[in-house]
N, C-alpha and C positions, 0 to 999 in steps of 0.2 A: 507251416506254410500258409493254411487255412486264416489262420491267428492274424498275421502278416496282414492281408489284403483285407482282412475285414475291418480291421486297423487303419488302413488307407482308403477303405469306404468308411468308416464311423470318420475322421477329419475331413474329408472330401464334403461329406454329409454333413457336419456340424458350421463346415465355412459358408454353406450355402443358408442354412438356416440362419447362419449371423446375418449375412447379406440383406435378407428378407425382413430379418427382428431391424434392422440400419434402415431398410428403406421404407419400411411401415412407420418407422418414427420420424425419420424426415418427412415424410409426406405426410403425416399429421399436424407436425410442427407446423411448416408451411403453409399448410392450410386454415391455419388460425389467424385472422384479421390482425391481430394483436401479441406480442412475445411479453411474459415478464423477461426480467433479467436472468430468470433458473432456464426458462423454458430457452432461454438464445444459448445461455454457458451448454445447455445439453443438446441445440443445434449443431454447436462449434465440436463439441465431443464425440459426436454419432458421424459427425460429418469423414473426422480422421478416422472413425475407425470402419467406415464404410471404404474410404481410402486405401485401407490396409488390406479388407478379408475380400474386397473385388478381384474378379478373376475374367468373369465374361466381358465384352466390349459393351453390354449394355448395362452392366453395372457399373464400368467405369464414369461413361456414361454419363449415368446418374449419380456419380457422385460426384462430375465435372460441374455438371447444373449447380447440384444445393450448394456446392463450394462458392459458383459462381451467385449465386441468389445470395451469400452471405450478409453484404451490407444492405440487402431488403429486410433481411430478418432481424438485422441490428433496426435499423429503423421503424420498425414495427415496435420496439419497445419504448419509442419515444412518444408515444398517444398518438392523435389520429392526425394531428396538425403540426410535423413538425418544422421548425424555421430554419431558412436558409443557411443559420451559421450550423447547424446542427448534421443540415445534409452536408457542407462543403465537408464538417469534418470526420463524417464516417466515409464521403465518395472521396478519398482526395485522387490524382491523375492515377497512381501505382494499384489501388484497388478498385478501380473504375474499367483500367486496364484489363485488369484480371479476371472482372464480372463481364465484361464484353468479349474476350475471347474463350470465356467457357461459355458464354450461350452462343458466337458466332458456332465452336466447334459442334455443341450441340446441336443445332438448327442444320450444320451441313451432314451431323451423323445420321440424323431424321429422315433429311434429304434423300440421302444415297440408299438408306434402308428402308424408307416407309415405313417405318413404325413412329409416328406419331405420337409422343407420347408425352413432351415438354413442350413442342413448338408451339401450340396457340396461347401456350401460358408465356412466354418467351417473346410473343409478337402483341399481347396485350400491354407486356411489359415495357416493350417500348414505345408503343402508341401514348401510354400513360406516361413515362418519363421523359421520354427524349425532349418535351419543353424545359423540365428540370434541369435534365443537362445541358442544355445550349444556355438557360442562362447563367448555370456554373463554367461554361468556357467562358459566355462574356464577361462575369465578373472578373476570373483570372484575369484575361485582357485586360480590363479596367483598370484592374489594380495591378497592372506591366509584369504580370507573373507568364510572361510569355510561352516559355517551357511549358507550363502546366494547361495553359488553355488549349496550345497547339495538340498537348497528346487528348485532350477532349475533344477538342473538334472534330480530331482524325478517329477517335471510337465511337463517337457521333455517326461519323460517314461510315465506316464499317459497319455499323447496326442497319443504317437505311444507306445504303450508297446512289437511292436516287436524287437524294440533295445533296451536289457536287459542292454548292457553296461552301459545306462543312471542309470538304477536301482544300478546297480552295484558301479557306481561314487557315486551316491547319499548317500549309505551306507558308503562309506569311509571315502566322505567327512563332511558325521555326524558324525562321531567319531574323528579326526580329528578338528572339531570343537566344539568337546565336546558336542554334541547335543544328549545323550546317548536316550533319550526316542525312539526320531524320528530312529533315528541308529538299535536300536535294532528291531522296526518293518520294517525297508528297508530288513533288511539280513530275517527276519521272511519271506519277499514277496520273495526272491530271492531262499530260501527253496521253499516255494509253487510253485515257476516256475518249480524250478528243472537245473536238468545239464546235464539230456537228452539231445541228438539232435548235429546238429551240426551249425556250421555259428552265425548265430545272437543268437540263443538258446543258446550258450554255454558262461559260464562266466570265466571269468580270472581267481576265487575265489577256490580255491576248496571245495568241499563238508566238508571235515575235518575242516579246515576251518571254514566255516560260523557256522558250528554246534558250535565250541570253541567259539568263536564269540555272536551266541547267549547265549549261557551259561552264558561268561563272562557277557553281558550287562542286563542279569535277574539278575544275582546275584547282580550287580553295582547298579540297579535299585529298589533294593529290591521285586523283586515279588518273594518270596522267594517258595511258591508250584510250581508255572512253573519252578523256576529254577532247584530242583528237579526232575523236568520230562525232563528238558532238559540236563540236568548234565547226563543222562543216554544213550541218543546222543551222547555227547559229547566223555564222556571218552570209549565208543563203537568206535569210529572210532581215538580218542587220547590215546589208555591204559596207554602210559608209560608218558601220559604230568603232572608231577606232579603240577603243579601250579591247574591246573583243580581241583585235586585233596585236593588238601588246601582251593581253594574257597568251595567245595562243604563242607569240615568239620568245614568251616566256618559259613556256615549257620546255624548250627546249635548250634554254639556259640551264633550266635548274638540272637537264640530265648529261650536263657536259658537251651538249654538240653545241659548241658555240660558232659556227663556221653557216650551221642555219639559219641560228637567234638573229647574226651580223646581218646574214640576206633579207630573212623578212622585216626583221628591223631599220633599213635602208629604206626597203620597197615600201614600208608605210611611212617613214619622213619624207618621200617622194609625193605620196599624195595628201601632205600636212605638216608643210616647212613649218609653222608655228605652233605647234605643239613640245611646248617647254620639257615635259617629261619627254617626250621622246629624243630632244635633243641629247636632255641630260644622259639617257641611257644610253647612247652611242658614244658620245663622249667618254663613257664611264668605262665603256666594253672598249673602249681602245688603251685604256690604261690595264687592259684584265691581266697583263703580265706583270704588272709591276713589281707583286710579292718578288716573283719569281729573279726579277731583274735585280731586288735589290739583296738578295741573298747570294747573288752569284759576287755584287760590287764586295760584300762583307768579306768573302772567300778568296778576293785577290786583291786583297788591301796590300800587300808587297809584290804583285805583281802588275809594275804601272802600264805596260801599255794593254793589257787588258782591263784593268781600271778604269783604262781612259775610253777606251772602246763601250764598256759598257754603260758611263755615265754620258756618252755621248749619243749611244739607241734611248736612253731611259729618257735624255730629254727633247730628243726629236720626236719620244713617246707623247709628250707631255705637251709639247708645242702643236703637234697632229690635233691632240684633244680640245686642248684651250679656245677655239672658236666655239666648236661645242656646248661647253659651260657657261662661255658668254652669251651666248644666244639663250639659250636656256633663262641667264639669270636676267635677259633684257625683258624676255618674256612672264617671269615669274618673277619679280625683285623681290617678293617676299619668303621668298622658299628658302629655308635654312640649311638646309643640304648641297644646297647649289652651292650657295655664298661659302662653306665650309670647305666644299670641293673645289670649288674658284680659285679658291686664297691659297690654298695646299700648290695646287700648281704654279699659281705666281711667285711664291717662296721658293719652287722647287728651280723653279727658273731664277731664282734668284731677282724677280721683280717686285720689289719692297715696295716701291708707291703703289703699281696697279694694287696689289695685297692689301697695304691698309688703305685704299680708297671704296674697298668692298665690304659694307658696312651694312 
């Protein structure tokens, strides 16, 4: 039994001495102005294996930091002046990522513990780079790498969140790069800051704005309850933006209550007879049975006076519409969905001139 536990103190003992042999050579390493290419391969090695034999929170810790200081340490092997193509291609967005939320989590472990032990080296670190990094987001931007600049900008603003502006690129340049998820939570953090204050607090963006904004990328996104609760934002500070207003009665399209979609879609051609899409859309929701209609004609093709009944709803269907899509295409004559849906109906109706006169 002796044998036993002293056995589980000798490994207990010898993981901790690893630990100690891992952080005395990172912290050597690191501390050298300059890496050759042995001294960085033995950064990268000591790194995982301090990785492995960590057991305390402040060992992890500390192998969060040197993980995250890794493309400093690369860098350091490139002499004392190296050039921009050289940082873009050890920082690219995914290991920039990565070195900004092991020194964020560092700095908040610091935080909550006081023990000080990475943070001035961490707050040097960005005093010193963060101009490096802003002009690796602007390059991205430059060169319409939008994805890439937007997640710089946003580790930007994470490192120092009192320059909102960062936030604020970050948000544009996700939408912009079609990165609607990420987009829609940057403008979400830039509501929670707010547009109080003045100087760095205050953003380009306006309030109106961002509210339309989020809206638009709930609804793009489909979280279709928030978008509802933000649609209410929205059209409070937008009343008269009818687009707002179309997405919102669109949602309610896509989740089958069309019996809503009809009412609110009414009540805004109510206040915006000329508006082509909206015509077209009423139009289109009055044909919304049609499938339905013409799958029942298929199923009683030997059955004439249902036949007749039913080809005789599908085109009083179709006449109900056809002001609809005229108006629409009076309003829009270039719209190729109108004229395509126009014509369908005049066919259906068996009006061959109106149809080829829709051109």
């Amino acid at each position: 039994m002796k044998k036993i536990v002293l056995g589980v103190l000798l490994v207990v003992a010898t993981a901790t001495y690893a630990q100690k042999d891992e952080l005395k050579t990172l912290k050597k390493l690191y501390d050298k102005e300059q890496l050759s290419a042995d001294d960085f391969s033995k950064y990268k090695e000591t790194v995982l294996k301090l990785e492995a034999v960590a057991t305390t929170d402040d060992d992890k810790v500390a192998a969060g930091f040197y993980k995250a200081m890794q493309p400093l340490a690369e860098m350091s092997t490139m002499g004392a002046q190296p050039n921009p193509m050289m940082i873009q291609k050890i920082f690219t967005p995914e290991a920039f990522t990565s070195m900004v939320n092991g020194m964020r989590s560092t700095l908040d472990y610091e935080t909550k513990t006081g023990k000080k032990v990475f943070s001035a080296d961490i707050n040097e670190t960005i005093t010193s780079f963060k101009p490096i990094f802003t002009q690796m987001a602007f390059i991205f931007n430059g060169s319409k790498k939008y994805k890439e600049a937007s997640r710089v900008f946003y580790n930007i603003f994470q490192l120092d969140p009192t320059v909102v502006s960062n936030l604020e690129n970050a948000a544009i340049t996700a939408m912009q790069g079609e990165d609607y998820i990420n987009a829609e939570k940057y403008y979400r953090e830039i509501k929670a800051v707010g547009f109080k204050g003045t100087g760095l607090q205050k953003f380009s963006t306006k309030p109106e704005e961002v509210a339309k904004n989020i809206f638009a990328l709930s609804f793009f996104n489909k979280n279709d309850e928030q978008a509802k609760i933000d649609f209410m934002e929205a059209i409070k500070l937008n009343p008269d933006d009818t687009q707002i207003q179309i997405d919102h009665a669109a949602i309610y399209y896509r989740n089958n209550d069309i019996v809503t979609y009809q009412k609110l879609i009414e009540g805004i051609l109510e206040k915006d007879p000329n508006n082509a899409q909206l015509q077209y859309n009423v139009g289109f929701l009055l044909l919304n049975d049609d499938p339905k209609i013409v799958e029942e004609i298929n199923t009683n093709l030997k059955n004439i006076k249902k036949y007749d009944e039913l080809n005789a709803k599908r085109k009083a269907m179709f006449l109900k519409a056809i002001p609809y899509f005229e108006r629409a295409h009076q309003l829009d004559v270039a719209n190729e969905d109108t004229k395509k849906t126009l014509r369908l109906c005049y066919e259906t109706m068996g009006m061959k001139d109106k149809a080829a006169a829709v051109k």
